[in-house]
C-alpha positions in Angstrom: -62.5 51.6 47.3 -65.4 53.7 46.2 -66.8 50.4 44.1 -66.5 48.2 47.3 -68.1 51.4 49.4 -71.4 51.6 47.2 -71.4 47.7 45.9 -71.4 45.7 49.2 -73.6 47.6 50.6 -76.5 46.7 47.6 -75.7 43.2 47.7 -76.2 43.2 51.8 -79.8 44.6 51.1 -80.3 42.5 48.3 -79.7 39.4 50.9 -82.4 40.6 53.4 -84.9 41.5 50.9 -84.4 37.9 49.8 -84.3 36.4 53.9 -88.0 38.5 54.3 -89.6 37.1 51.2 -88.7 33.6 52.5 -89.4 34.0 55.7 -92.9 35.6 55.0 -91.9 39.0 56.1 -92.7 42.3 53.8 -89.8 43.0 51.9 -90.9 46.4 51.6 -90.5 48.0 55.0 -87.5 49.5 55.4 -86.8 47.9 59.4 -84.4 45.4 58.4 -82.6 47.0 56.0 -80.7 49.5 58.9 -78.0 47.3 59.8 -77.2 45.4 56.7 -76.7 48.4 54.5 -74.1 50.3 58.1 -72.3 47.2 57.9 -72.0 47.2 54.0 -70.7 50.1 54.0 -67.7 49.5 56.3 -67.0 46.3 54.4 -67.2 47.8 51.4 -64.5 50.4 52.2 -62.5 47.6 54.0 -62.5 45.4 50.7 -61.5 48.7 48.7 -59.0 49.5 50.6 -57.7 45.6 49.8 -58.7 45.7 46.6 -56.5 48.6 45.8 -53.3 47.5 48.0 -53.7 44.2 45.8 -53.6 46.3 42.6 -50.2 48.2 43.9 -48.5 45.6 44.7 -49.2 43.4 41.8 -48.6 46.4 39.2 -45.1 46.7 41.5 -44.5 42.9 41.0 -45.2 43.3 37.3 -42.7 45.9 36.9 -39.9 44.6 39.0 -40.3 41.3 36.9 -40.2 43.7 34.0 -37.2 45.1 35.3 -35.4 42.1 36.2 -36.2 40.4 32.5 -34.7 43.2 31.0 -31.3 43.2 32.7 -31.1 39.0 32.6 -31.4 39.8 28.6 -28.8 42.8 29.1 -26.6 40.4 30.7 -26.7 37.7 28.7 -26.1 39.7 25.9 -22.6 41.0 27.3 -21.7 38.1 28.3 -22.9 36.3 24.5 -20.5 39.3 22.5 -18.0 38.7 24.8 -17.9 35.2 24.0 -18.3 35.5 20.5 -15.2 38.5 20.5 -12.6 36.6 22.7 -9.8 36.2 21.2 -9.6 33.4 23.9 -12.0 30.0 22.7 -14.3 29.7 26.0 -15.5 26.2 25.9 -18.0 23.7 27.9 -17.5 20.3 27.4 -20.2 17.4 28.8 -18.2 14.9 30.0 -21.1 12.7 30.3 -22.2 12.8 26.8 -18.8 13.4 25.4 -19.4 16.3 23.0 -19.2 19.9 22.6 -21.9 22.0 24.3 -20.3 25.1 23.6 -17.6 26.6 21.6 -16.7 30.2 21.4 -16.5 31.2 17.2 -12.7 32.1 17.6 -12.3 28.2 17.7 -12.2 28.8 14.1 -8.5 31.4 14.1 -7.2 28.5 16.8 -7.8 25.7 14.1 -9.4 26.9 10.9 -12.6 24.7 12.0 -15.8 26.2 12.7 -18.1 25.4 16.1 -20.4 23.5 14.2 -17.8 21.0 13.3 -16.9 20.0 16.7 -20.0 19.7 17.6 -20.9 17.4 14.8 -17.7 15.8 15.4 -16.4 15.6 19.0 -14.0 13.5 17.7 -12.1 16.4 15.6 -10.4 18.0 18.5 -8.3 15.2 19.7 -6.8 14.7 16.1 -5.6 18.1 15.7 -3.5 17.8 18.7 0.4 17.6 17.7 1.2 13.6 17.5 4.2 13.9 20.5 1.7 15.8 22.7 -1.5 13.5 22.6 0.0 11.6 25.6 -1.0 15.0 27.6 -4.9 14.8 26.3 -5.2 10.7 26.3 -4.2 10.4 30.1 -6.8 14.0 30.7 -9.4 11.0 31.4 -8.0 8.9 34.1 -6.5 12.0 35.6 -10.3 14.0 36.0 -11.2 10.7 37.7 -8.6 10.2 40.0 -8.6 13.9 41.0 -4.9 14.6 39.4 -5.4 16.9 36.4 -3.8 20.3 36.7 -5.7 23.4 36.3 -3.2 24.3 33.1 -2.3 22.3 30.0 -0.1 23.2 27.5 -0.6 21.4 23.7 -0.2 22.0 20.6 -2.8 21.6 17.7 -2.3 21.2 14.0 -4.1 24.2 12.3 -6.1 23.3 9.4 -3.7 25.2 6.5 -0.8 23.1 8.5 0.9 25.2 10.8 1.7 24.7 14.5 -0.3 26.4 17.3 1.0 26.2 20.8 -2.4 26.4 23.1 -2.7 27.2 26.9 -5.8 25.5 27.9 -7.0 26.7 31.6 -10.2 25.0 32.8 -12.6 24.5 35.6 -14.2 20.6 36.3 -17.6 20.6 37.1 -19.1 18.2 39.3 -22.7 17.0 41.2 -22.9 16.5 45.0 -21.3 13.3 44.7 -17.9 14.5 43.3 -18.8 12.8 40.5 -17.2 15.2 37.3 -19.9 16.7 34.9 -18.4 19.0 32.7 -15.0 20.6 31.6 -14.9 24.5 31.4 -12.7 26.9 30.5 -10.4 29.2 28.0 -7.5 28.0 25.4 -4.9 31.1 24.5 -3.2 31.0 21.4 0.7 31.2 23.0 2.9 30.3 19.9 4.6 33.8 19.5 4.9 33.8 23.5 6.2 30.4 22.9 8.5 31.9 20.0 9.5 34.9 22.3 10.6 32.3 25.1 12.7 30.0 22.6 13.9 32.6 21.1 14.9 33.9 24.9 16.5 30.7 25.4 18.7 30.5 22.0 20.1 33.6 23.6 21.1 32.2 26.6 22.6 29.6 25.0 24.5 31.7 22.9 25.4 33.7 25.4 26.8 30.5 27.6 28.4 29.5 24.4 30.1 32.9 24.4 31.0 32.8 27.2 32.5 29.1 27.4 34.4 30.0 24.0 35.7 33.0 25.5 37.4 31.4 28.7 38.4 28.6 26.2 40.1 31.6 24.2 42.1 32.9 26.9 43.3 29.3 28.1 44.2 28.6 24.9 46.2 31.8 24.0 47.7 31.5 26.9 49.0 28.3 26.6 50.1 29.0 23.1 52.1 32.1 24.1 54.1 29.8 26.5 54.2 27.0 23.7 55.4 29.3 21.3 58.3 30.2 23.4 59.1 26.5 23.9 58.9 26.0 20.3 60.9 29.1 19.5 63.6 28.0 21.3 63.7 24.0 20.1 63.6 24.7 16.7 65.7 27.7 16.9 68.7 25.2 18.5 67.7 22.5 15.8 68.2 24.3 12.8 71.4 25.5 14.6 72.5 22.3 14.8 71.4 21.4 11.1 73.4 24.8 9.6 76.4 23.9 11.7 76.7 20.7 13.3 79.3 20.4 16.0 80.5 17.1 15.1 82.1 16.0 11.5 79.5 14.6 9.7 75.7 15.2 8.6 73.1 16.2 10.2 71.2 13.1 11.9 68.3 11.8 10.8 67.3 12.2 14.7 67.4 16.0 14.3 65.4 16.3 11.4 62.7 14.4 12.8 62.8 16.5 16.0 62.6 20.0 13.5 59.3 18.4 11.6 57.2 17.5 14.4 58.3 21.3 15.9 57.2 22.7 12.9 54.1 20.5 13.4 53.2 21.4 17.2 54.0 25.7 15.7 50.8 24.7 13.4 49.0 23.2 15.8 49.9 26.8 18.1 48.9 28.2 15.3 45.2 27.3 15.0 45.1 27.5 19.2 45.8 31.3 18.7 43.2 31.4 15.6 40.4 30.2 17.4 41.4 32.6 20.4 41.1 35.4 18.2 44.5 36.3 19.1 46.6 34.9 15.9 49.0 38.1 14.6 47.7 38.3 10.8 49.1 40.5 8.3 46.1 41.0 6.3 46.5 43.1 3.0 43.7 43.3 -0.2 43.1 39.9 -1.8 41.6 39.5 -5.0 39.7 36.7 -3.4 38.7 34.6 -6.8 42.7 34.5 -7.7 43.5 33.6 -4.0 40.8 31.0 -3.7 42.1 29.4 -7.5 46.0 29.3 -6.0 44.5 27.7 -2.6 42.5 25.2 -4.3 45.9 23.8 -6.3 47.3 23.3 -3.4 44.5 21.5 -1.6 43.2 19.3 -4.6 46.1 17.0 -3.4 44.6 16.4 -0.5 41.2 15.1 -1.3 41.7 12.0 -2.7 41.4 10.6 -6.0 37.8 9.4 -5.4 36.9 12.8 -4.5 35.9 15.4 -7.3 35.7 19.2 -6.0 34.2 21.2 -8.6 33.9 25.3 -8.5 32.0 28.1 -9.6 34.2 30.8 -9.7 33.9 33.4 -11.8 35.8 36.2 -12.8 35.6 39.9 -11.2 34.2 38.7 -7.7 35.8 41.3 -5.8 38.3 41.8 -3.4 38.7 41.4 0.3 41.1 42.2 3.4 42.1 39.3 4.8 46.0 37.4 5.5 46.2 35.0 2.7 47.5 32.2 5.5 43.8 32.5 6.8 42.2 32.4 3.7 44.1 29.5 3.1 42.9 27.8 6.2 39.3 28.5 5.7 40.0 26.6 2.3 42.0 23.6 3.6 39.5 23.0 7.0 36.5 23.6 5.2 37.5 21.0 2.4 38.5 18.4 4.2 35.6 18.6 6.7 33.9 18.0 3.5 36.1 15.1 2.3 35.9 13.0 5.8 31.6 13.6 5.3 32.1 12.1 2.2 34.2 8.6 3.3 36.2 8.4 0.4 33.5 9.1 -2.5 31.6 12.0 -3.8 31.5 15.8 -4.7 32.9 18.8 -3.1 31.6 22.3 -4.4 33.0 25.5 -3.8 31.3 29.0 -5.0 31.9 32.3 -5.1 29.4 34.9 -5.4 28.7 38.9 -4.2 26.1 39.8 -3.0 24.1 42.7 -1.0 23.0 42.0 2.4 21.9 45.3 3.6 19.0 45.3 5.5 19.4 41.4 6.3 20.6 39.1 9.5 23.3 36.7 10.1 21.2 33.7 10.7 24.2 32.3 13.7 24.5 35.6 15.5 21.6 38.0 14.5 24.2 40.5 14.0 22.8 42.9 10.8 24.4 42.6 7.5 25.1 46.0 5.9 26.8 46.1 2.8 28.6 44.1 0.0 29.8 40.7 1.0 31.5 38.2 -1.0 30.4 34.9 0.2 32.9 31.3 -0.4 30.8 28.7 -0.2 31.9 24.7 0.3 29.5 22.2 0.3 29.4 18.2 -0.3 26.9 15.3 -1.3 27.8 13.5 2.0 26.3 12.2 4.8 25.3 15.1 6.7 25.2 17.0 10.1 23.0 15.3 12.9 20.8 18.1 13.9 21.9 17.6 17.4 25.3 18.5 17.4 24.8 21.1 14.7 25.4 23.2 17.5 28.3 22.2 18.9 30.3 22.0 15.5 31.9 25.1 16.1 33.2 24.1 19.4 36.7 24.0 20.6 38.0 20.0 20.6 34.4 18.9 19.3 35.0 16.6 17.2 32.6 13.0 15.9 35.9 11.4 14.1 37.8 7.9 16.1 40.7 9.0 18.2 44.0 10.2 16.2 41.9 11.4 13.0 41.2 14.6 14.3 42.3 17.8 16.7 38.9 19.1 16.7 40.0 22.0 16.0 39.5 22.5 12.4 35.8 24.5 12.3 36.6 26.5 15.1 39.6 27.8 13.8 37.5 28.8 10.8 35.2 30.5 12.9 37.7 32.4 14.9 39.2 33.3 11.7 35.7 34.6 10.2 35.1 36.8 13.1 38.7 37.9 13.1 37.9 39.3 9.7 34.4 41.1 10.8 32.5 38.5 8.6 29.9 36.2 9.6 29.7 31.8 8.9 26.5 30.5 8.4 25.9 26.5 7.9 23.0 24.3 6.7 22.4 20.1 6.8 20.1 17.8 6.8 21.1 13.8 7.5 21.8 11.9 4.2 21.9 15.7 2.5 25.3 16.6 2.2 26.4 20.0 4.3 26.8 24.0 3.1 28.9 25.9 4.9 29.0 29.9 3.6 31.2 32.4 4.9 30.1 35.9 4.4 33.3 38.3 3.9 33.0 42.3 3.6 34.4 43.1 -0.1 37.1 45.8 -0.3 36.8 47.3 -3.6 38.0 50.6 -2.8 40.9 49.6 0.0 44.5 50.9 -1.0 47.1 48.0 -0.6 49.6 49.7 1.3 51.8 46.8 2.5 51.5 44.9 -0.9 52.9 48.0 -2.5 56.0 48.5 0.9 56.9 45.1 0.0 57.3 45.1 -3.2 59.7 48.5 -2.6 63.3 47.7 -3.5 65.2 47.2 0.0 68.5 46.7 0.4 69.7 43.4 2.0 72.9 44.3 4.4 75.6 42.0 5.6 76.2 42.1 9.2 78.8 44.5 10.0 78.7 44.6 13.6 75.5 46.5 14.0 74.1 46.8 17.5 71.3 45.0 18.5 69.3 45.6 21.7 67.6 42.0 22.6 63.9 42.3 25.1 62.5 39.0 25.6 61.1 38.1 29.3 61.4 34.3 28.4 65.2 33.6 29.2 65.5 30.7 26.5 64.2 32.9 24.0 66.2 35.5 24.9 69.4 33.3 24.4 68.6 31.9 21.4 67.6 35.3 19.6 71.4 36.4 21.3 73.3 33.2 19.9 72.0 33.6 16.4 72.6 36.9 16.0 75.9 36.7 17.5 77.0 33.9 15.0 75.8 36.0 12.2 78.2 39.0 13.5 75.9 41.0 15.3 76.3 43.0 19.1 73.9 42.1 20.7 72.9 43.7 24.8 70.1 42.0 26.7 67.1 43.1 28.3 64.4 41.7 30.7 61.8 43.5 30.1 60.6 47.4 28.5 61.9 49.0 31.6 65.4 47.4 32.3 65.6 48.1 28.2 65.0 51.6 28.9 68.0 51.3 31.8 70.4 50.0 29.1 69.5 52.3 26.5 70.5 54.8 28.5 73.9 53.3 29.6 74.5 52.7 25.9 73.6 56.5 25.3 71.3 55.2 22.6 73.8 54.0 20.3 71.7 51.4 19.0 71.1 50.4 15.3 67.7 48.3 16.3 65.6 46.9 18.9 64.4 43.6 18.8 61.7 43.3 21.0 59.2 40.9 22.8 54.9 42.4 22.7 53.4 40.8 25.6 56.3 41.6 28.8 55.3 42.4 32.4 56.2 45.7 34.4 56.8 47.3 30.6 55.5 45.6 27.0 57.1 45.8 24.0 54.7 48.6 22.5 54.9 51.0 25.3 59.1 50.5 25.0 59.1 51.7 21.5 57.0 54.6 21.7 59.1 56.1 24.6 62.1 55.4 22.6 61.2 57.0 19.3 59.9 59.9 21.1 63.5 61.0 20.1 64.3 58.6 17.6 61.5 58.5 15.8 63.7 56.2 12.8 64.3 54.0 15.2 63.8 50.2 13.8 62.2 48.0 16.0 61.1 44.5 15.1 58.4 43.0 17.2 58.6 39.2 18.3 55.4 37.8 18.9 52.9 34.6 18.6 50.1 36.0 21.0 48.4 39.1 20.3 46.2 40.8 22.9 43.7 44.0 20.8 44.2 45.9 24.3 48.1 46.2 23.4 47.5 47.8 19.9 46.1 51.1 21.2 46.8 54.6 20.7 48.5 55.9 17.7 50.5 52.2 16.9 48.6 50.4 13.8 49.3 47.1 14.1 49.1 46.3 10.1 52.1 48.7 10.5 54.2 46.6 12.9 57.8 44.9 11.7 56.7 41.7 13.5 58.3 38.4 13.5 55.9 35.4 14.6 57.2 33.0 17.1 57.9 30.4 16.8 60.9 31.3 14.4 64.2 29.7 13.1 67.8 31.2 12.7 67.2 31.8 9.0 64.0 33.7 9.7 65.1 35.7 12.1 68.4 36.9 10.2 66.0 37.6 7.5 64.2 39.8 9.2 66.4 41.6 10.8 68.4 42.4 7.9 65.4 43.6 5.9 64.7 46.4 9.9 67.8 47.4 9.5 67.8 48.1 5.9 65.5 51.2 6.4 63.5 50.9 3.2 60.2 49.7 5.1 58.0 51.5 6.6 58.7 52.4 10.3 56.4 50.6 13.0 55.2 53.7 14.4 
């Protein structure tokens, strides 16, 4: 301001001295000069005034630019280290020129390829995608251009050292003012353990169905077989009457014999129903488990075939384990000849034993956790394999891939209701055109004490009848009169009951003057369990001989141990049953409770 007060001024004067010289005026007399140099000096202060207002605000200007640069460069820088630290690849694509005009560096953990690459290389994405999931990037074209494409994809992409990645691509389309598309943008996520989580989520389920199917399956089937077995009881119970003493005067038809085979038959078949339920009455005891598996094998080497060659690795000192030797055999025999129908008639079977320690590890079927010593029975064969889509329905109930009338279906799950049965786990491996292993995991029983091997082989004494008193509880009524007519033919007296309470009734009435009780497990109003622990809370000697082909775990309870129990299976014969009775009532076992 003070320059424009003291400069326009001068230059004002300057002009009139200039006007005068030219006009022939004397420059040198100050009129003139008055008015110029008054109105300098207001202009002059005016154009200061401007001149500094135009300074401010261009110094302001300057700095807010200043400013403004500074946090564009803040910004950008954020937003560049975020970029480069996702752990999310943020991409732009040109659609236009078909390439790569950005790529965030953690393309390289998503594929083991650096940015570069792609850009170099458009073509490099595309084949890394998974070959059954191209379809879902080939048709990403024609669905931008007809509007279609969803705002999520899911892919997955072949990593550069050769595993999977599952990718979740979300993505924004860029277009102009046409709606014509410009550019892809957007984030892939690296989702394979989410992925693994959720299939893992879903095995569960499954299992849990499967569970639960097998389960209802159970109790149908156990209860069907306790009903069978009481039908079976009772027809070859009167059959083998009729064989020991037929009532006509000659031998036994060939009629009969035929109807006692295919009873004996339908008990096996009862048999494995009640195995797979979980609900088979076994009398397990300690097994040296290489001896048991040798005797087994003897008896099953008839049954291959002569084309068929089973070869073992046993050797000696495995160990020992507690199991029923009926069910080892049956692991054996359904195992084997799984293998020898895999094989059509020629080929190689192999069975193994081995220990080993599985603490700290998983069963592979069930997840359960693996603590301790396990012997482990392996079969496996050279055959034809198990298609991977029905490798999980091979334990199944009545699964079976056999014509009709060459199988019940019922052979693996028996085995794996007789595994569980004995706390051990069943684990299987195939490929097609690889043969199949099947290993069942037992817990070893080194240090377990034998105690019904060493009752049996007790001296006993075998009585004749001698018109010992027999107290009869069976709900079934044809049961209940066979048991009667058998005993009574071998000399017994027998008195009947319906069920525990009505036995309690006749107890009484007979003022306990009974030598045994011979009684049904599964009864209503009053089971057979409950009956003899009220009666030998004063007769604690009291035999008692269970009947049973159906066992439920809720009816072993308190302080009754069911390896303990004098318990006949159903179905039974006449023989059988005298058998057994003789050895309750001649007091050298161990009592039941």
């Amino acid at each position: 301001m003070v320059i424009g007060a003291l400069v326009a001024p001068l230059l004002l004067t300057a002009f009139s001295f200039f006007q005068k010289t030219l006009i022939g005026a004397n420059p040198w007399v100050l009129k003139g000069y008055l008015v110029p140099l008054f109105f300098g000096l207001v202009t002059g202060v005016f154009i200061g005034i401007l001149y500094r207002r135009m300074q401010r605000l261009h110094r302001d200007k300057l700095r807010a630019h200043e400013e403004a640069s500074r946090e564009l460069m803040a910004s950008e820088e954020r937003f560049r280290l975020l970029a480069e630290n996702a752990r999310d690849v943020i991409f732009f694509y040109n659609l236009i020129e078909r390439q790569y005009e950005y790529l965030s560096p953690s393309v390289f953990q998503l594929t083991g390829h650096q940015p570069e690459e792609f850009y170099v290389n458009p073509a490099l994405f595309p084949g890394l995608v998974h070959e059954d999931d191209r379809e879902i990037l080939s048709s990403t074209a024609d669905r931008i251009a007809d509007g279609t494409l969803p705002p999520v994809l899911e892919f997955r992409l072949r990593h550069r050292d050769g595993h999977t990645v599952w990718v979740n691509q979300r993505h924004n389309l860029r277009t102009d003012r046409e709606g014509r598309p410009l550019a892809l943008e957007g984030l892939c996520t690296d989702v394979s353990s989410f992925r693994k989580a959720q299939l893992e989520r879903l095995n569960l389920e499954q299992q849990l169905q499967q569970s639960q199917k097998m389960e209802a399956i159970g109790r149908l089937a156990g209860g069907i077989a306790h009903d069978f077995n009481n039908l079976l009881t009772v027809i070859n119970g009167y059959v083998e009457l009729l064989l020991i003493s037929p009532p006509w005067d000659k031998e036994p038809c060939f009629e009969l014999q035929e109807i006692k085979q295919a009873g004996r038959k339908a008990a096996d078949l009862t048999s494995q129903l009640l195995t797979f339920s979980r609900k088979q009455v076994a009398k397990p005891r300690v097994l040296d488990l290489e001896s048991a598996v040798q005797d087994s094998l003897r008896m099953i080497a008839r049954m291959v075939g002569e084309n068929i060659q089973v070869k073992t690795d046993i050797g000696p000192g495995v160990g020992q384990v507690y199991t029923d030797p009926t069910q080892l055999d049956q692991i054996l025999v359904n195992l084997i000849l799984n293998a020898r129908d895999a094989l059509e008639g020629n080929g190689t079977i192999y069975v193994s034993l081995e220990k080993l320690d599985l603490t700290g590890q998983f069963c592979q079927k069930c997840r359960d956790p693996l603590n301790g010593q396990y012997l482990v029975l392996a079969v496996s064969d050279d055959g034809h394999g198990i298609d991977p889509d029905i490798m999980s329905s091979i334990f199944d109930p009545f699964f079976t891939t056999k014509d009709v009338g060459q199988g019940t279906g019922l052979g693996l799950s028996t085995v794996f209701g007789i595994v569980h049965q004995l706390e051990g786990h069943i684990q299987v491996s195939s490929k097609p055109g690889e043969g199949a292993l099947f290993r069942i995991l037992l817990p070893q029983a080194e240090d377990m004490v034998n105690h019904d091997q060493q009752s049996e082989n007790l001296p006993g004494r075998q009585p004749t009848p001698h018109g010992e008193s027999i107290l009869v509880v069976e709900d079934e009524a044809l049961v209940r009169s066979l048991a009667a007519t058998i005993l009574q033919q071998s000399g017994y007296q027998i008195h009947l009951a319906e069920n525990g309470r009505q036995a309690l009734k006749r107890w009484r009435e007979l003022d306990g003057k009974i030598d045994l009780v011979l009684t049904d497990v599964v009864m209503p109003e009053m089971g057979g369990i409950s009956l003899a622990m009220e009666l030998r809370k004063n007769n604690p000697d009291l035999p008692v001989l269970f009947m049973s082909g159906y066992m439920d775990e809720h009816l072993v309870a308190h302080d009754f141990d069911k390896n303990a129990m004098e318990l006949l299976n159903k179905p039974f014969g006449a023989e059988e049953l005298n058998n057994r009775v003789s050895q309750a009532l001649g007091g050298d076992r161990r009592p039941a409770g």
